[in-house]
Structure formats: structure tokens, C-alpha cells
LUMDRENMI-661558 format. One line per 8 residues: number of its first residue (from 0); for each residue z negated, x, y negated of N, C-alpha, C, CB. Coordinates in steps of 0.1 Angstrom, whole numbers. Atoms other than C-alpha are relative to their C-alpha. Glycine has a CB too. Example, Ala and Ser with C-alpha at 12.3 -4.5 7.8 and 13.67 -1.06 7.14 Angstrom:
BEGIN
0	0 9 12 -78 123 45 0 9 -12 -12 -10 0; 0 -9 11 -71 137 11 -8 -8 -11 14 4 -5
***
This chain:
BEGIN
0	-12 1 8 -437 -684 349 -2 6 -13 4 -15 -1; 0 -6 12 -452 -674 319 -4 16 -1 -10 -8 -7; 2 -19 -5 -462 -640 331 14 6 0 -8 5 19; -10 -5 1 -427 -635 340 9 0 -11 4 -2 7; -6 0 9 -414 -644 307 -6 10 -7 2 -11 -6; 6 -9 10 -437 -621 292 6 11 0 -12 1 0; -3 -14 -6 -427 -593 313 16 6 -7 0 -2 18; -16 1 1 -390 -600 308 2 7 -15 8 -18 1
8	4 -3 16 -398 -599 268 4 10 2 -16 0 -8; 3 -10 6 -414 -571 270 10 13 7 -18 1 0; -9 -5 -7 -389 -551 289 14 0 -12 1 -9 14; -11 2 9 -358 -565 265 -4 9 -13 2 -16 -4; 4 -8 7 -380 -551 236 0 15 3 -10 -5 -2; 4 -10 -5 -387 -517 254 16 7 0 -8 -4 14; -16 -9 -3 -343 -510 264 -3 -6 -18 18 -7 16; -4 -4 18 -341 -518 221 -2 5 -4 -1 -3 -9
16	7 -5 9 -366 -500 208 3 17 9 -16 -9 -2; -7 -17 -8 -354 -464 235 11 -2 -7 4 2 19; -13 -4 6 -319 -475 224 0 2 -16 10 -12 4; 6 3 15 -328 -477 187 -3 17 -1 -16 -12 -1; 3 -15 6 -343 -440 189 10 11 8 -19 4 3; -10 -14 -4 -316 -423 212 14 -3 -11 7 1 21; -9 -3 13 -292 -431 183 -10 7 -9 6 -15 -6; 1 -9 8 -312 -423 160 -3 15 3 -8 -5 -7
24	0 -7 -4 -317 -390 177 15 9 2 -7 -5 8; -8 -6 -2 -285 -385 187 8 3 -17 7 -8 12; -6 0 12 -270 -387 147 -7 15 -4 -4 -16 -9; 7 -17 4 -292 -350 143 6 7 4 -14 7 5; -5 -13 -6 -274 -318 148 12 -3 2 -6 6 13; -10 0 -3 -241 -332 153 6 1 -16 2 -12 9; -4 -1 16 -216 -328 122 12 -2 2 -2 13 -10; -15 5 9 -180 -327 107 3 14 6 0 -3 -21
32	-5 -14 -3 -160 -298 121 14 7 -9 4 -1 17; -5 -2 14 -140 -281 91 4 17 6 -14 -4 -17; -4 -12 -8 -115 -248 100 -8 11 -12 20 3 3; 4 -6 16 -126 -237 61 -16 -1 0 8 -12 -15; 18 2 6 -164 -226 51 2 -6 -13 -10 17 -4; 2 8 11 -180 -241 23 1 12 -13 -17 -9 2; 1 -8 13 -179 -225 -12 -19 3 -5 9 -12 -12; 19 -5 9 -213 -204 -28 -6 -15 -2 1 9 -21
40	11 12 6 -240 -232 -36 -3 4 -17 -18 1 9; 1 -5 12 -241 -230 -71 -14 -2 -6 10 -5 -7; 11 -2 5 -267 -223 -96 -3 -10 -10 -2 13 -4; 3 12 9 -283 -249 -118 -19 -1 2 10 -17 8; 12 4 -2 -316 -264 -128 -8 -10 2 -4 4 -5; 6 12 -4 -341 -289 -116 -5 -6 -10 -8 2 10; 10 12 12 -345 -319 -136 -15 -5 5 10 -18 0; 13 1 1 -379 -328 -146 -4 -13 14 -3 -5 -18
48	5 11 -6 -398 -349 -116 -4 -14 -4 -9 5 3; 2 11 5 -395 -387 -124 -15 -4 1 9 -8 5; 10 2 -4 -431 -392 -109 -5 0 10 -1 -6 -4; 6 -5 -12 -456 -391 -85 11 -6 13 -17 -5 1; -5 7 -14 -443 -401 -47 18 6 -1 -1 -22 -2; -9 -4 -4 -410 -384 -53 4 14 3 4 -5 -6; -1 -6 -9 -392 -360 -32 9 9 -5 3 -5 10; -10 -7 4 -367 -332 -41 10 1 16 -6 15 -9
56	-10 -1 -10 -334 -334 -17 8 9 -7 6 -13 4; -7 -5 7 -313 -307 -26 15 1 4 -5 9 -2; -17 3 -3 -271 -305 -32 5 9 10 10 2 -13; -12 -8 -12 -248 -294 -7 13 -3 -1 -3 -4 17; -14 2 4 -212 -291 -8 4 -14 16 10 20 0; -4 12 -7 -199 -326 13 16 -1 0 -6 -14 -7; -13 -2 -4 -164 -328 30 2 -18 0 2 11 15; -10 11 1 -134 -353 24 10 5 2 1 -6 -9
64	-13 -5 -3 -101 -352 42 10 1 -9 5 -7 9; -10 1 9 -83 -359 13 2 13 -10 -3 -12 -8; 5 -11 7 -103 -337 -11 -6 14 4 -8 -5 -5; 8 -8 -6 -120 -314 7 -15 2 -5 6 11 0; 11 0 2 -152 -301 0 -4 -4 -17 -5 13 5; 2 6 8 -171 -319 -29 -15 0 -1 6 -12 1; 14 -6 2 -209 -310 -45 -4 -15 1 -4 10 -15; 8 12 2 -232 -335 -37 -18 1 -7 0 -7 15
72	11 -2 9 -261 -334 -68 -13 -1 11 1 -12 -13; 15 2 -1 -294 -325 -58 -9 -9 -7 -4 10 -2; 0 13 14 -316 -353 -71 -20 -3 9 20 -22 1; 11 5 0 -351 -370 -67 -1 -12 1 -6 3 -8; 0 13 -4 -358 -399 -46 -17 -4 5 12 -2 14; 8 3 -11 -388 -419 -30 0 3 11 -1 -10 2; 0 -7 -10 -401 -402 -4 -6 -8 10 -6 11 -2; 6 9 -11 -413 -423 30 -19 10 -3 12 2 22
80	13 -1 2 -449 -419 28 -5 14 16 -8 -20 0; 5 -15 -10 -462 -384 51 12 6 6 -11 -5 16; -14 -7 -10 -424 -373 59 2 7 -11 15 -10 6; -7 -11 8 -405 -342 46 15 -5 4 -4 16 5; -12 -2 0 -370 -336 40 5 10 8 4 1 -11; -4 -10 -8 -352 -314 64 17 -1 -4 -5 -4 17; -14 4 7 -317 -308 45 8 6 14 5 10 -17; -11 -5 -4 -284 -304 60 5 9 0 7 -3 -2
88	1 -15 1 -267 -273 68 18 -1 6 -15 10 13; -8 -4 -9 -231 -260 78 -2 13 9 10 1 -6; 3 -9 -6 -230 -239 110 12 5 5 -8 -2 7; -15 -2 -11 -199 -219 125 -2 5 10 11 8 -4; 3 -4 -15 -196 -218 157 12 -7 9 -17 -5 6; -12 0 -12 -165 -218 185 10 -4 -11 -1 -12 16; -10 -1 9 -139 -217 155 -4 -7 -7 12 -1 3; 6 14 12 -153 -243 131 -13 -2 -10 -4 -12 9
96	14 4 8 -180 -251 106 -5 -9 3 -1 -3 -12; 6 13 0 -198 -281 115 -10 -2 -8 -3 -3 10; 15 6 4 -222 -304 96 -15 1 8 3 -15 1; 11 3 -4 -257 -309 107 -6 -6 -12 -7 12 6; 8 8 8 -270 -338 88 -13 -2 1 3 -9 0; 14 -5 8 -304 -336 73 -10 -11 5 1 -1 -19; 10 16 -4 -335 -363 81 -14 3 -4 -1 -6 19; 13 -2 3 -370 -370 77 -7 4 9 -5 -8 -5
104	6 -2 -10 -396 -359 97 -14 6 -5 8 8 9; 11 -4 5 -431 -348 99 -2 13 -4 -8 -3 7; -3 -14 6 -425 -313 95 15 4 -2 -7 10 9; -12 -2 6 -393 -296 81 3 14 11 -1 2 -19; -4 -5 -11 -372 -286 110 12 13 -4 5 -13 9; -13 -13 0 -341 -257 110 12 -4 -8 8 3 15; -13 6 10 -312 -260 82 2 11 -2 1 -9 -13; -12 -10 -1 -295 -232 91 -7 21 -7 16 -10 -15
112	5 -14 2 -317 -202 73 8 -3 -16 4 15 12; -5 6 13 -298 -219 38 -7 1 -11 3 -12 -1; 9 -3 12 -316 -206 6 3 -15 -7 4 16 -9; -1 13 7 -311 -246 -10 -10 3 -15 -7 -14 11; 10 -6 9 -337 -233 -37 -8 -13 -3 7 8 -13; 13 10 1 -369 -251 -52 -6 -5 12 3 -12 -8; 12 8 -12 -394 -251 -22 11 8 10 -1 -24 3; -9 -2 -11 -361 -247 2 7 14 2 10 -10 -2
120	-9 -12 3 -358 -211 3 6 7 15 -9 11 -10; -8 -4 -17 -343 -210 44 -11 -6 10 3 21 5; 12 4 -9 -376 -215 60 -9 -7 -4 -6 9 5; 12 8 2 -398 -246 57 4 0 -12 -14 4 2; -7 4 19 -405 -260 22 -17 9 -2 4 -27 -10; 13 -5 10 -431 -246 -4 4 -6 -10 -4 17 -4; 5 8 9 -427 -273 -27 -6 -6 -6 0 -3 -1; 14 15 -1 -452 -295 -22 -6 -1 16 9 -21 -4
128	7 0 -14 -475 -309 7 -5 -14 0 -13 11 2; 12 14 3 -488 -342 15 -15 6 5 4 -18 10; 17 4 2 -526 -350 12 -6 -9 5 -4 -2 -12; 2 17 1 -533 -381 28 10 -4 -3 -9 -8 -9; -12 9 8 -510 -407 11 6 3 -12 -4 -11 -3; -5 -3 14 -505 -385 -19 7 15 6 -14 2 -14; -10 -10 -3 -478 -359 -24 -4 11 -10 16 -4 -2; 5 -13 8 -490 -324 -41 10 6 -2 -9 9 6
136	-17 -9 6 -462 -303 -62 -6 12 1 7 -3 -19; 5 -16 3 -464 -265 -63 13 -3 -9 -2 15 16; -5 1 11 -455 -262 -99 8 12 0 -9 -3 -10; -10 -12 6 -443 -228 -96 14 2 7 -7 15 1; -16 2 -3 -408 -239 -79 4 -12 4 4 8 11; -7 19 3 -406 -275 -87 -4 -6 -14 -9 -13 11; 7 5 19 -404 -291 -123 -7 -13 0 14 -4 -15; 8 12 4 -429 -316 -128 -11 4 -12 -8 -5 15
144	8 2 13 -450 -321 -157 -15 -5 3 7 -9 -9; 14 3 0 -485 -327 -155 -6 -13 -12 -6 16 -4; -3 11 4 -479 -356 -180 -1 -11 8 8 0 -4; -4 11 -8 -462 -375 -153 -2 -1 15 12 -2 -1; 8 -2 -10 -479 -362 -124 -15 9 4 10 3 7; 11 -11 -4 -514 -351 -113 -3 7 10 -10 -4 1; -2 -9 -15 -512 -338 -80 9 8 -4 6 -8 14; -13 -15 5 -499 -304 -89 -10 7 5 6 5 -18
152	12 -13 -1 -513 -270 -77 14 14 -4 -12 2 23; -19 -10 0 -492 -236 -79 -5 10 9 8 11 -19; 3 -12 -13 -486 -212 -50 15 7 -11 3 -6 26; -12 -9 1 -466 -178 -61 8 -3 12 -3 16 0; -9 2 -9 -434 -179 -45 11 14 -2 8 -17 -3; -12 -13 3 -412 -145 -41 17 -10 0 -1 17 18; -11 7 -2 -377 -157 -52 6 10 -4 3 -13 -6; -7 -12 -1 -347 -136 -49 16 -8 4 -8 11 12
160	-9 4 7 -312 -144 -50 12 0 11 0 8 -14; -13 3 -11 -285 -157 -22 3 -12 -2 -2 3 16; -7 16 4 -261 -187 -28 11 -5 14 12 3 -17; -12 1 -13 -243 -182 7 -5 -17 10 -3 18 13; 0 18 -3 -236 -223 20 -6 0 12 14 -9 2; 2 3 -16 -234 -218 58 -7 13 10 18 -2 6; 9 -6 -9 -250 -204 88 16 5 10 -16 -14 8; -9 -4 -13 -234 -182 111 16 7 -5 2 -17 10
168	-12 -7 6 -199 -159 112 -1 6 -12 11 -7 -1; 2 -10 9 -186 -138 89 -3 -3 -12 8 8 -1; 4 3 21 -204 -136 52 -10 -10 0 16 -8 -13; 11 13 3 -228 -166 64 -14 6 3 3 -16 10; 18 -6 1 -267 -164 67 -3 1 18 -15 -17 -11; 6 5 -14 -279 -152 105 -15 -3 0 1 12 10; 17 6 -2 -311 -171 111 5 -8 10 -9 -9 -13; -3 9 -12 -316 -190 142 -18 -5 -1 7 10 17
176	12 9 3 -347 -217 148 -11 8 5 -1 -16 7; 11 -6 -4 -380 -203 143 -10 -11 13 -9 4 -15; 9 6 -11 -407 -217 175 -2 -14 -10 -17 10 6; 10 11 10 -423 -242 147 12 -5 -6 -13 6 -12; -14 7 4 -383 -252 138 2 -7 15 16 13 -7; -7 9 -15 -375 -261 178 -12 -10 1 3 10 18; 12 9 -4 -409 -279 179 3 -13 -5 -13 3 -5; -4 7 13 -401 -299 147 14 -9 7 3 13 -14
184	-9 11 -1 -369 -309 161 0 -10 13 14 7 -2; 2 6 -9 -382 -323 189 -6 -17 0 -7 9 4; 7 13 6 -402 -348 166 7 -11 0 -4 2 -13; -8 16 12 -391 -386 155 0 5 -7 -6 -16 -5; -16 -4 7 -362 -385 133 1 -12 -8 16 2 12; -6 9 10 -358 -407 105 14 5 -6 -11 -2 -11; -18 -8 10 -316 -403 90 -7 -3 -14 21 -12 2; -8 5 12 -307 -405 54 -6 -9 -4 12 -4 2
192	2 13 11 -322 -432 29 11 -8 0 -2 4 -14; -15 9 7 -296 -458 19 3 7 -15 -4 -21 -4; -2 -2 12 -305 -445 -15 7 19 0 -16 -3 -8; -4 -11 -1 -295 -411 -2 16 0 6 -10 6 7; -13 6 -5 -263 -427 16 8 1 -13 -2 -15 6; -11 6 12 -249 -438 -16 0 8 -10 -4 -14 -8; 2 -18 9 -258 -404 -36 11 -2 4 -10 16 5; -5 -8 -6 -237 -389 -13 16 -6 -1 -6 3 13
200	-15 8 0 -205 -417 -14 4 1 -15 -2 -17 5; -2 4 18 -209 -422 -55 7 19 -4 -24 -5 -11; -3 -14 7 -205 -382 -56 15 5 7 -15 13 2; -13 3 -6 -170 -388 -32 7 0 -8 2 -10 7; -9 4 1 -155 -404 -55 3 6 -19 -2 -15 5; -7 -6 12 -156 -386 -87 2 23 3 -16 -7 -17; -3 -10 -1 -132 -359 -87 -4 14 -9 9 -2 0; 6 -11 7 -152 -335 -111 -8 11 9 -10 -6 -12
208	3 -7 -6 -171 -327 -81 4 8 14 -6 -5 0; -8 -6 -10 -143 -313 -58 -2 13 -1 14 -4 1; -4 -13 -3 -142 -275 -55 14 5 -1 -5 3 12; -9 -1 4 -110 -281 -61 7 3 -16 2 -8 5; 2 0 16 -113 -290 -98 -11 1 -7 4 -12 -5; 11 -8 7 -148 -273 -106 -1 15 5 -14 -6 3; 0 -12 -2 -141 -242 -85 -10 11 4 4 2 -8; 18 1 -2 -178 -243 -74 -8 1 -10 -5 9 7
216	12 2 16 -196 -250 -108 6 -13 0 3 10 -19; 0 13 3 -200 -286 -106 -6 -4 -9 -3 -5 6; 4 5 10 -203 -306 -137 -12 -8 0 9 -6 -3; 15 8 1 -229 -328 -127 -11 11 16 3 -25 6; 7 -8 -16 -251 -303 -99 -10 -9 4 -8 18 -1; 6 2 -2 -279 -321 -103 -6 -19 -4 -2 12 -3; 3 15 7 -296 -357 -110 -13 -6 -2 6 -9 8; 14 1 2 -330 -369 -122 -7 -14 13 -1 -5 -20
224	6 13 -11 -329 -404 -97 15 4 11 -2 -22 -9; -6 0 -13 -306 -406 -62 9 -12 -14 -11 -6 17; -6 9 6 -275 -427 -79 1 -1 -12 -1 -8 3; -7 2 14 -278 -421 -113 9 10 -7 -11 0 -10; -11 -15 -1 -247 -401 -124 2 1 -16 18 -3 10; -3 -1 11 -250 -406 -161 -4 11 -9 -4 -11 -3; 2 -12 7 -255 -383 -187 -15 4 -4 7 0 -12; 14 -4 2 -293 -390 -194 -6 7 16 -9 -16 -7
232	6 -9 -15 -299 -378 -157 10 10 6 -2 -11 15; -4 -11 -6 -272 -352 -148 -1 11 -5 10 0 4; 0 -10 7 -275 -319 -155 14 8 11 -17 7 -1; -13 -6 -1 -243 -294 -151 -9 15 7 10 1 -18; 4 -11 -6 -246 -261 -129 4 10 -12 5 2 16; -2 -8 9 -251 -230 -149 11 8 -2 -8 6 0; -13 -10 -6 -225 -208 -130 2 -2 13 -2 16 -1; -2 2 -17 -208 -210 -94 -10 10 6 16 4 6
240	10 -11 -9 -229 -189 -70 7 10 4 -7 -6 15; -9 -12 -1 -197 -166 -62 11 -3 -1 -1 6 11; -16 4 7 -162 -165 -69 5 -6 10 11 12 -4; -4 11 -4 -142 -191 -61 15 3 9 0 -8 -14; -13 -7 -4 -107 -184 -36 0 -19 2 2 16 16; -4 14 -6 -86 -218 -31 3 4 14 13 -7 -6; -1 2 -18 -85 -227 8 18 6 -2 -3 -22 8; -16 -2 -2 -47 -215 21 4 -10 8 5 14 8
248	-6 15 -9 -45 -250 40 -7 -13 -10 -8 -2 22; 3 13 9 -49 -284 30 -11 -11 6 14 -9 -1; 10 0 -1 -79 -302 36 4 -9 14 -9 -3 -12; -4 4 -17 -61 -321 68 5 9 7 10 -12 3; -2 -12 -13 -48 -291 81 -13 7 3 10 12 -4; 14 -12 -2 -84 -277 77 -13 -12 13 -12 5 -26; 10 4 -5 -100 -305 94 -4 0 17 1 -8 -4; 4 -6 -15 -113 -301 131 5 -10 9 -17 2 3
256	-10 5 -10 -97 -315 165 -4 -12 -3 -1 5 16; 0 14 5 -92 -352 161 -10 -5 21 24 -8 -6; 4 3 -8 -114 -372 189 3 -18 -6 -14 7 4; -1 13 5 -118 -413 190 -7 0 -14 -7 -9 10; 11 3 14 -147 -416 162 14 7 -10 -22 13 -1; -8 -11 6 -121 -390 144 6 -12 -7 9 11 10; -18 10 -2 -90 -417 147 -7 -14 -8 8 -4 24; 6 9 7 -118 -449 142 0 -2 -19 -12 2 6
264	2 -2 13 -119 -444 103 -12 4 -2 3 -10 -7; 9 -4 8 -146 -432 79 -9 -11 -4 5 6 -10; 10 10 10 -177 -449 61 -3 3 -15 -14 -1 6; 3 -3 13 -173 -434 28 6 -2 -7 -2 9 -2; -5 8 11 -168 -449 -1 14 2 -5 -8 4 -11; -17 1 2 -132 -432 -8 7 0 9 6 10 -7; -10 -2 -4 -119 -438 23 -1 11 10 9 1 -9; -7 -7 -8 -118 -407 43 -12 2 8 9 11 -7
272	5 -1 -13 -131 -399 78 -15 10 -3 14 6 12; 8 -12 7 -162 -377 61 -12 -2 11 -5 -2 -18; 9 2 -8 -186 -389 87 3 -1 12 -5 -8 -3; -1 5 -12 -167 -393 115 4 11 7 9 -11 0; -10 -11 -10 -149 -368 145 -13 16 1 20 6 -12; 8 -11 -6 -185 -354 152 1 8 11 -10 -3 1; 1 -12 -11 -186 -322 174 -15 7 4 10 11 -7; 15 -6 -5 -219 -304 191 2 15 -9 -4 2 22
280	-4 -14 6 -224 -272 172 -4 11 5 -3 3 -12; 3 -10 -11 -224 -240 191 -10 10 -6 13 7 5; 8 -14 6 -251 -212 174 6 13 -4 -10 4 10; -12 -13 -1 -235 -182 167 -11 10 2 10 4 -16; 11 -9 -8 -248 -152 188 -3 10 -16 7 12 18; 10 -5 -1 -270 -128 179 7 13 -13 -5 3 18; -7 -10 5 -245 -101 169 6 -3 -15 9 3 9; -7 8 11 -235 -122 140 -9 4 -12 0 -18 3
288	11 1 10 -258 -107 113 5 8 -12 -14 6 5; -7 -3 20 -246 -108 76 -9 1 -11 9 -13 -8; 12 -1 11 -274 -114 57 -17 -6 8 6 -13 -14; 8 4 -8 -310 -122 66 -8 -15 -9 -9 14 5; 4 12 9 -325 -159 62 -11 -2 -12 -5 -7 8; 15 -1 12 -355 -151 36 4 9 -7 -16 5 6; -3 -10 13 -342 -122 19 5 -3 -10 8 9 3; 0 2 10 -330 -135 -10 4 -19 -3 9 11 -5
296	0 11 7 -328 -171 -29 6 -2 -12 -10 -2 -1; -6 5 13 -309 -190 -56 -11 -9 -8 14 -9 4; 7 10 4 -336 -209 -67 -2 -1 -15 -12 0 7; -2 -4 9 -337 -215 -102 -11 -4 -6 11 -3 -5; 15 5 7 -365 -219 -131 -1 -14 -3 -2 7 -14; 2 14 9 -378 -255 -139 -4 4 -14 -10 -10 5; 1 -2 26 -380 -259 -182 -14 2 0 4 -21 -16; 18 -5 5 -419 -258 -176 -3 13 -7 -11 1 14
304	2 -11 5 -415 -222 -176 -14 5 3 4 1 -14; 12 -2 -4 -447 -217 -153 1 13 8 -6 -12 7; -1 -8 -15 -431 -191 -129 4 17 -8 16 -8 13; -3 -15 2 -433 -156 -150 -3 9 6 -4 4 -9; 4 -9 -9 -454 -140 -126 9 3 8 -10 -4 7; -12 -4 -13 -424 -139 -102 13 -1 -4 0 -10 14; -12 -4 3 -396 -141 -120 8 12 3 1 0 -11; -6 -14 5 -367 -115 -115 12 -4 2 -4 14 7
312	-12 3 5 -331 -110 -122 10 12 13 -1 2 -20; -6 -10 -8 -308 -98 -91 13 -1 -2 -4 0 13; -11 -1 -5 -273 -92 -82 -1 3 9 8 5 -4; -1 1 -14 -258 -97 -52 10 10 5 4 -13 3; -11 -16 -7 -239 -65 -29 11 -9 -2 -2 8 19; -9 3 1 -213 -88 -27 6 -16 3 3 10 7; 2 12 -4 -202 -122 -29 1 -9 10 4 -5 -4; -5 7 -9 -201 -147 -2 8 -9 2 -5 -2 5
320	-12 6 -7 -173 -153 21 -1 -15 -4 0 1 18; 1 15 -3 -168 -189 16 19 -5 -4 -15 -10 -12; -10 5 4 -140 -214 4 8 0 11 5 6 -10; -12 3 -9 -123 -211 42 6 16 -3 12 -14 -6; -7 -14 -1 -114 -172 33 -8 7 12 -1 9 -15; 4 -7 -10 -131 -161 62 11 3 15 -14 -6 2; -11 3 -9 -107 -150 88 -4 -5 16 9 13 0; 5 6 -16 -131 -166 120 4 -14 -8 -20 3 8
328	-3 14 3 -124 -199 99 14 -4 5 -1 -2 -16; -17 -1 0 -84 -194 100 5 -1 16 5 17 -7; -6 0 -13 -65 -207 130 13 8 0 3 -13 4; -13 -15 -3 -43 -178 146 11 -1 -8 8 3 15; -13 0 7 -6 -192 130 -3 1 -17 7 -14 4; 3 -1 12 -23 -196 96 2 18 -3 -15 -8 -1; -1 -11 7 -13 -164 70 -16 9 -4 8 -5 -14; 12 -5 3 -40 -138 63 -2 -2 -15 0 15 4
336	6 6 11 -63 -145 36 -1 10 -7 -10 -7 1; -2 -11 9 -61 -127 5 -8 10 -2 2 -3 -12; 12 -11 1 -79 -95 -3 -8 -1 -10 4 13 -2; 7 9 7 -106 -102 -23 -6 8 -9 -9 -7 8; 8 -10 5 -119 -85 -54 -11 6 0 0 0 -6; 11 -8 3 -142 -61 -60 -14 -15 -4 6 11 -17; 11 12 2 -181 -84 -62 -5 2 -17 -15 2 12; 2 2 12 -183 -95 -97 -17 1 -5 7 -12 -2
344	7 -3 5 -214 -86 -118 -7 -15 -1 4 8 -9; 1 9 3 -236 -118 -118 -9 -2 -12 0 -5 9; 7 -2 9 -253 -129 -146 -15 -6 0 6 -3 -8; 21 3 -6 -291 -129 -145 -4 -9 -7 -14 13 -3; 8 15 3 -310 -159 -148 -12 0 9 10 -15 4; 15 7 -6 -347 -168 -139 -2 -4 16 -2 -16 -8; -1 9 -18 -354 -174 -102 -17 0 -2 9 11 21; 14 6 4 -386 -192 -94 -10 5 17 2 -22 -4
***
């Protein structure tokens, strides 16, 4: 009798602990389907590393039905002890952008070929490394101080200069998963922090960071802790990453085919469905090639001012598509999207 209670146990434990990881499994690669691309990633710089054990997560533009797309500050959190960050990415594919939300893992899997800058320049990170139980900075494209952290080393890093959001169609980045990206995603999957949850809701709800009313230069880009939005920790982006077009729909006409989850409501702080009416995202072939994933970076200088060896100052051929002006974003009845000027001269600043 007691054998078979054991068995029974251990069985009940066994379907919780599978069901437990095919959610968490299944919450990877799925996203938000949006008819509109995201706006340039804008430029800004990295606040100083609070101390050892923490992680750099960097901003991405975050969708709301109400608002539409909205910057969510790059920022510096506690990192799970031997895991990386693997950011989020938009991808377009079968008329739509979709999300692909971000997670931890033991190595840093595919986000789209997305220059995110500091460490994150499309492929893998070169920020840092763990060591054991300790986390090592490469100082020459992350700000940390040697004050407040010892584990530091510096690897040159060629940085070079692209601000384009999404993966895939026209004007976005073609890259598709290198062997050592499909391996990676094969790994356990930790989601999202709570403390990274509530980043992402706290930056919902103030309208400074809509693209609506910053125009892609967000007032706060950046943040020294996960949730602090105040003035001693945000720092303001320098310039948008490319010119700014308003969407020609409204951010519920822009949003993607309604399913149940869709209809169920949202979990975010203001209200709107920003997490919900996930779709699978299709890759975009082959033929799809706008820019290439490593060729250039936004990454900007930290204040140390360690990275002269590789500094340089580019412009870009031409800015990228974003804001929903792309006409594979645009459903057929929708008006053609305006012609777009000439690519504005950008102004040079430090890449690391």
C-alpha cells in the first residue's frame, strides 16, 4: 500500500512538473501580431552598473491597443545566477509583426539579428560572461566602474551603427538562427523576472513613452534599477534612431486577427490586451534581405570613456522602414503610405 502511494506521488509530481515546463516553453517564440512595424530603436546611453550580479536587459519598443507602441527603458536587474538574457524581438511574417518574448537561459538564443546595443549587437552577447558564480563585465561595451565592480576585463568590440527594430520584410534586419541559436532554443527557458514584468507595465502607463508623443526619442530610454522611473535613475535618449512617420491606422485597426486569448483581456497594468491574441511567427524567406545582422550597431558609449580604440562615427544609407510605413505591414484597403524623404544626415556620436 505504501509502495503504491509512493508511486502515485511520484507520478502526480512528474504530469506537474512536464506541465509546468510545456508552458513555460510554450510562452517562447510566440508574440503580439501588430499590422504596423515598430519605430527605429533609439539612441541613448547606458547608466552606470549598480553592482556586481547585475545584468543589462535592453529597451524595446512594447505594444498597447490603446496606445500603440511604447519604449520600454533598458535597465539593470539581478541576474539568476549562470543564465543570460535572450531579448525580445519583432518578426514579420504572413502579413504581421509579431512579438517573440525574451527569457533566460544558459546560452543567448536568436532575437531576431536586432542590433539592441551594449553586448547585444544581433548575435550573442559580448558583455560579460559568467565565471562560476561570478559575472565578468567587458568594460569596453558596458558601463561599469571598477569602484563598484571587480570582475571586469575588456574585449574590443567593432561597433557600427543600425537602429532598425524588427526582423524580417521590407527595411527590417535579414538574419535567421545561427546552429548555436537553434541549439540554445532548445534549452530550459526561464520567462521574464517579476521585476522585469513590472518594468515593462510601469513604462505602459506613462504616456511620455508612446511613439506617439516622443516620436521615437523617449524621455526616459533608459534606467539605472528595473522599476525605478525617477530622475536619479532615468536617463533620456539622445536622438530617435530614424525619422519618425505616424502610423495611417489606429492602433486597433493595426492590431492582429482577434482569437479567444485576444477577446479574454490583457494583464497589463493599463488595461489593454498587450500580452494577449498570441500568434506562431512565420520566418521570412530567404529572399527578404535588407540589411545584414552584424553589419552595423547602435550601441552607444558608456561615460567611462574606455572604448577609443573602436570608436567611430557612421551614417546610415537610409533610414529604417518602421512606424507601420512599410507597405507588407498595410492591409490591401488601407491608403498608400506616404513617400518618404530623402535619409536625413545623422548625427555622430560614439559607438562602443
Amino acid at each position: 500500500m505504501n509502495w503504491n502511494r509512493s508511486v502515485a506521488r511520484w507520478l502526480v509530481l512528474a504530469v506537474v512538473t512536464m506541465s509546468l515546463s510545456v508552458a513555460s516553453s510554450g510562452q517562447i517564440g510566440i508574440g503580439i501580431s501588430v499590422r504596423i512595424g515598430p519605430p527605429a530603436l533609439p539612441v541613448y546611453a547606458q547608466p552606470i552598473c549598480p553592482g556586481p550580479g547585475y545584468m543589462w536587459t535592453p529597451g524595446y519598443w512594447g505594444w498597447n491597443d490603446d496606445g500603440g507602441y511604447y519604449w520600454v527603458p533598458g535597465t539593470w536587474l539581478i541576474a539568476p545566477v549562470g543564465m543570460l538574457w535572450t531579448p525580445g524581438y519583432w518578426g514579420w511574417g504572413g502579413g504581421f509583426y509579431a512579438w517573440h518574448a525574451g527569457y533566460w537561459g544558459p546560452h543567448i538564443g536568436f532575437y531576431g539579428g536586432i542590433n539592441y546595443g551594449f553586448g547585444y549587437g544581433g548575435v550573442g552577447f559580448v558583455g560579460g560572461e559568467w565565471r562560476g558564480g561570478a559575472f565578468f563585465y567587458n568594460r569596453s561595451v558596458t558601463n561599469v566602474s571598477v569602484t563598484n565592480v571587480t570582475h571586469v576585463y575588456n574585449k574590443t568590440v567593432v561597433v557600427n551603427e543600425n537602429h532598425t527594430a524588427f526582423n524580417g520584410g521590407e527595411g527590417g534586419v535579414a538574419a535567421r538562427p545561427t546552429a548555436a541559436e537553434e541549439a540554445a532554443a532548445h534549452e530550459q527557458h526561464t520567462p521574464a523576472l517579476a521585476a522585469q514584468t513590472q518594468h515593462e507595465q510601469m513604462a505602459s502607463q506613462n504616456r511620455q513613452n508612446f511613439a506617439s508623443e516622443n516620436h521615437g526619442r523617449p524621455a526616459i530610454a533608459a534606467t539605472s534599477k528595473a522599476g525605478d522611473f525617477s530622475s536619479r535613475s532615468a536617463v533620456p535618449a539622445r536622438a530617435a534612431g530614424g525619422e519618425y512617420h505616424a502610423p495611417a491606422m489606429s492602433p486597433k485597426e493595426a492590431r492582429g486577427p482577434s482569437t479567444p486569448a485576444n477577446r479574454a483581456g490583457g494583464n497589463s497594468a493599463s488595461g489593454a490586451k498587450s500580452n494577449d491574441g498570441f500568434r506562431p511567427f512565420t520566418p521570412p524567406s530567404s529572399s527578404n534581405k535588407s540589411s545584414g545582422a552584424n553589419t552595423t550597431s547602435h550601441e552607444n558609449t558608456p561615460s567611462h570613456g574606455n572604448t577609443a580604440s573602436h570608436e567611430n562615427s557612421t551614417r546610415e544609407s537610409s533610414p529604417p522602414k518602421s512606424s507601420g510605413n512599410s507597405s507588407k505591414a498595410q492591409p490591401r484597403k488601407s491608403s498608400p503610405p506616404p513617400k518618404k524623404p530623402s535619409a536625413p544626415k545623422e548625427n555622430n556620436h560614439r559607438g562602443r
